[in-house]
GUKENU-962513 format. One record per residue (C-alpha): residue number from 0; chain; x, y, z. Coordinates in steps of 0.05 Angstrom, whole numbers, m for minus. Each point is the difference from the previous one (the first is absolute). Layout:
BEGIN
   i ch     xx     yy     zz
 NUM  A      X      Y      Z
...
***
This chain:
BEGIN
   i ch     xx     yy     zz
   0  A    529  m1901    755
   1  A    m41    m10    m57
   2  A      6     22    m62
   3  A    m57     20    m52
   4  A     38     14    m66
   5  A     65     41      7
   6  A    m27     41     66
   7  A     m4    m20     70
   8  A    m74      6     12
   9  A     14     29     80
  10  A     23     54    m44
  11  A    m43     11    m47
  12  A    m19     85      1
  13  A    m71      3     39
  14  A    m58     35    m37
  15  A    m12     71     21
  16  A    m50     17     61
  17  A    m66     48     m5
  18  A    m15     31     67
  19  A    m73      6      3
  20  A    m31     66     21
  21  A    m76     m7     19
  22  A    m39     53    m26
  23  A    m18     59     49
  24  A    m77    m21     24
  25  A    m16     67     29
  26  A    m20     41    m45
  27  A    m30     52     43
  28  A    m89     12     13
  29  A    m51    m44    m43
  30  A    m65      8    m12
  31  A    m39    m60     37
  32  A    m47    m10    m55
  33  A     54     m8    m48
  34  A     13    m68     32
  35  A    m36    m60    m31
  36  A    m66    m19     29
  37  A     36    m64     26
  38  A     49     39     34
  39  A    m45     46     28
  40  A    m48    m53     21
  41  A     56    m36     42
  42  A     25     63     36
  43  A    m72     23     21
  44  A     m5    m76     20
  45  A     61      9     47
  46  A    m27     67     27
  47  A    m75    m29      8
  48  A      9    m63     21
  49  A     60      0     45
  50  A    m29     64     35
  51  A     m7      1     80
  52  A    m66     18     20
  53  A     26     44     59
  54  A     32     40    m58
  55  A    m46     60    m32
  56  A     46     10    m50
  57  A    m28    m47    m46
  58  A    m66     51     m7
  59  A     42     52    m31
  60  A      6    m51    m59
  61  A    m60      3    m20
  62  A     m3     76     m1
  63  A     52     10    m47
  64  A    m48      0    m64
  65  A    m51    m34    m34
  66  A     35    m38    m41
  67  A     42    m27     63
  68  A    m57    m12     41
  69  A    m30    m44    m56
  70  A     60    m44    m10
  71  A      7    m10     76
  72  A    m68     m7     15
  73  A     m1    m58    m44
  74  A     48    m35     41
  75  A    m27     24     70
  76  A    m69    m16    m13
  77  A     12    m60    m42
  78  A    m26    m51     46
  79  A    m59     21     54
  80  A    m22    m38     55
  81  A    m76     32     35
  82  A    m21    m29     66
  83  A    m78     24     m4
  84  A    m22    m54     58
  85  A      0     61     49
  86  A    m41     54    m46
  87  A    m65    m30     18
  88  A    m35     11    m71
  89  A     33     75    m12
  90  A     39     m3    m71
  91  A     77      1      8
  92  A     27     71    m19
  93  A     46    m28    m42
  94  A    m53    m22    m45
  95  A    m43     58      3
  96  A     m6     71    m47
  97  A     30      8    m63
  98  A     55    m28    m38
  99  A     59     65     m9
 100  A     72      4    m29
 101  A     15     m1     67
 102  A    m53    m57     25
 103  A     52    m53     39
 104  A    m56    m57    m26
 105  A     10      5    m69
 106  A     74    m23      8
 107  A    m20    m60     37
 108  A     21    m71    m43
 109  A    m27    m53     59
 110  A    m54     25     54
 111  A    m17    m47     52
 112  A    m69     23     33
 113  A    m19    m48     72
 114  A    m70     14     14
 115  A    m55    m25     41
 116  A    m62    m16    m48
 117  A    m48     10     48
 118  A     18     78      1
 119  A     33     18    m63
 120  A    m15    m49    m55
 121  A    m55     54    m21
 122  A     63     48    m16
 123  A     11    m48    m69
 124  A    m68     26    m27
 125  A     17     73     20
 126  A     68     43     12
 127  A     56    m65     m7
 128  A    m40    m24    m56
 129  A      7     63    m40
 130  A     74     17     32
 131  A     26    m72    m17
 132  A    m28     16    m72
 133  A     36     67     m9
 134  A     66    m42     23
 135  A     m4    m49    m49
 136  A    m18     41    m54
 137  A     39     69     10
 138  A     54    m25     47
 139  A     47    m58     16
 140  A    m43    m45     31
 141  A     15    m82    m24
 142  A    m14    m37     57
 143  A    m51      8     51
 144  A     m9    m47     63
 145  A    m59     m7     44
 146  A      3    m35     75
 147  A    m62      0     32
 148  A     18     m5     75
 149  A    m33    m48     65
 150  A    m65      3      7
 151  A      8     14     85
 152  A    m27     22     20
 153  A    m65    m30    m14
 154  A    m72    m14      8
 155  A     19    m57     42
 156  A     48     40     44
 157  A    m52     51     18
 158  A    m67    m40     m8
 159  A    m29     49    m57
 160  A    m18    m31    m60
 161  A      8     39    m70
 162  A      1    m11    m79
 163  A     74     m3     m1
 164  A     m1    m70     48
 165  A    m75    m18     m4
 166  A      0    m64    m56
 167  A    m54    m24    m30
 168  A    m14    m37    m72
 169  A     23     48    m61
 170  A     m6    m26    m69
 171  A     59     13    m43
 172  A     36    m30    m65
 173  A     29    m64     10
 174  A     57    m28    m38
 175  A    m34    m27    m65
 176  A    m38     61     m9
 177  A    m66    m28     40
 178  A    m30     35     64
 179  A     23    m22     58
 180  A    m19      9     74
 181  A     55     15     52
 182  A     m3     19     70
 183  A     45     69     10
 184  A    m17     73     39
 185  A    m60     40    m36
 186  A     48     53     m3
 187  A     23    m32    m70
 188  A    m61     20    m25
 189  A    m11     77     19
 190  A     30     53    m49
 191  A     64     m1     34
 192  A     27    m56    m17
 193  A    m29     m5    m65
 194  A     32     67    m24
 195  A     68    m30     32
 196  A     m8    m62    m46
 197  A    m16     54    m60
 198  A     55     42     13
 199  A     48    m67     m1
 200  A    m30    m24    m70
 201  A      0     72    m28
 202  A     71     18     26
 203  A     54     21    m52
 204  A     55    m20     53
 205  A     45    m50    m39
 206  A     11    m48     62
 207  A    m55      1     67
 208  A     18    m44     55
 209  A    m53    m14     58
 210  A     25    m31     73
 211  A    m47    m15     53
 212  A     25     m2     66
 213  A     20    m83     19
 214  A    m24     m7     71
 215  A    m64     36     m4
 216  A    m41      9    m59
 217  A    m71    m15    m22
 218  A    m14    m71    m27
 219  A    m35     23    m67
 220  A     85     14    m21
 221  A     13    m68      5
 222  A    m30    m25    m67
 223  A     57     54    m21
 224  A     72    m12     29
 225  A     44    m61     m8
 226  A    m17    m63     36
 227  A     32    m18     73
 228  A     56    m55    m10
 229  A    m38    m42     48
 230  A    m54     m9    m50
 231  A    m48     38     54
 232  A    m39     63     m8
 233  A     17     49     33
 234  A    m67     30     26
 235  A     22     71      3
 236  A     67    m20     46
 237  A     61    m17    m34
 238  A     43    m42     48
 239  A     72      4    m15
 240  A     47     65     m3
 241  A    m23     36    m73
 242  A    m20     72     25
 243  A    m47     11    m78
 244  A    m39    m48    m40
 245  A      3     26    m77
 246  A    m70     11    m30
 247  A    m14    m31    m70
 248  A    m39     68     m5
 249  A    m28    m17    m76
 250  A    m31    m71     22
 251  A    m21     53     58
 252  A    m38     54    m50
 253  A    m30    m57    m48
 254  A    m29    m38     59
 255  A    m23     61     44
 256  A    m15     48    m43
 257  A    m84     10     m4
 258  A    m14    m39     69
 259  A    m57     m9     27
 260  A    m28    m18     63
 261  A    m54    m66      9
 262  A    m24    m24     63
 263  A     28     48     56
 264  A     35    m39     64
 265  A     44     19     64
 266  A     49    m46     m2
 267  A     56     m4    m36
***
């Protein structure tokens, strides 16, 4: 065997072992809000978001206090999806009356609104205009997202003509700064619309996003979204499988905003 000065080294007296003993981690009741926000945010998260909707319990949560119902409100209303293509020109109430502590809207980070523009566009110049306002500036509210839905059914489908199809010659902005003539619905140039496209350029919002439905929307939106990969327009009817076209809503306001109509026709 061998040998490391005078002492066998298989013999050499072993250093002396520490058992470890973990510390105990119960330490009886807590107080929730002595947790870090970090902490706190994670375990409402796991409550919140992992919650079964057959399961009522979850309502009791947001009972408890003020001060828990703001910190998981803030989670459970963070994103908001509104489907308004069924409220035939009535005002969401999630939109509508006044902000509160207890107000679920002023929580909301992202709202996505789908609307038809024929019946609720007018709602930007009135009650979503001022709600959207009091969300930006008194609440959460950093991102808002705007898909106005299919046009069907339309004047086509039933035979009755109105401004929201009916096209005709409307002078707007064009690129350069110089008027321009383009044929799009007269509805572009009624109040409307117009306070829509104020609303947009007035908007504190930090990040707006504008969709128009792919397979059926009005040709005026062309000039707006990106160009089909075939090179083609796409006349109102994308053909492939995108569901939204993204609207460059600021070309939008500069071009549209002020329009006017000149020589009134039928056909689009």
């Amino acid at each position: 065997m061998g040998k490391f000065g005078s002492r066998s080294i298989a013999f050499r007296p072993k250093p002396p072992q520490k058992t470890y003993t973990p510390p105990k981690c119960w330490k009886g009741p807590f107080q929730f809000f002595d947790l870090p926000p970090e902490l706190r945010d994670h375990i409402l998260k796991l409550i919140i978001l992992d919650w079964d909707v057959h399961d009522r319990d979850i309502v009791h949560l947001f009972l408890t206090c003020q001060r828990i119902y703001s910190e998981a409100a803030a989670i459970f209303y963070r994103e908001v999806y509104l489907d308004n293509m069924s409220l035939r020109g009535t005002a969401d109430p999630f939109l509508t009356g006044a902000i509160t502590r207890v107000a679920p809207r002023q929580y909301v980070q992202t709202l996505t609104i789908r609307f038809a523009i024929k019946d609720q566009i007018y709602l930007f110049g009135e009650s979503y205009g001022s709600a959207l306002r009091e969300m930006a500036e008194g609440g959460k509210l950093r991102c808002l997202k705007l898909e106005i839905g299919s046009r069907f059914p339309n004047w086509e489908f039933w035979g009755i003509e109105d401004d929201t199809f009916a096209c005709e010659d409307i002078s707007v902005v064009g690129k350069q700064g110089e008027s321009s003539v383009i044929k799009a619905p007269r509805f572009i140039t009624k109040t409307p619309f117009q306070n829509f496209l104020k609303f947009l350029e007035e908007s504190k919002i930090p990040k707006i996003a504008i969709y128009v439905d792919a397979n059926d929307h009005s040709r005026f939106w062309c000039e707006f979204h990106r160009a089909h990969p075939s090179g083609k327009r796409c006349e109102g009817e994308w053909k492939g499988n995108t569901r939204v076209l993204r609207i460059r809503w600021q070309a939008l306001v500069k071009c549209l905003k002020g329009a006017q109509p000149v020589n009134p026709t039928k056909d689009c």
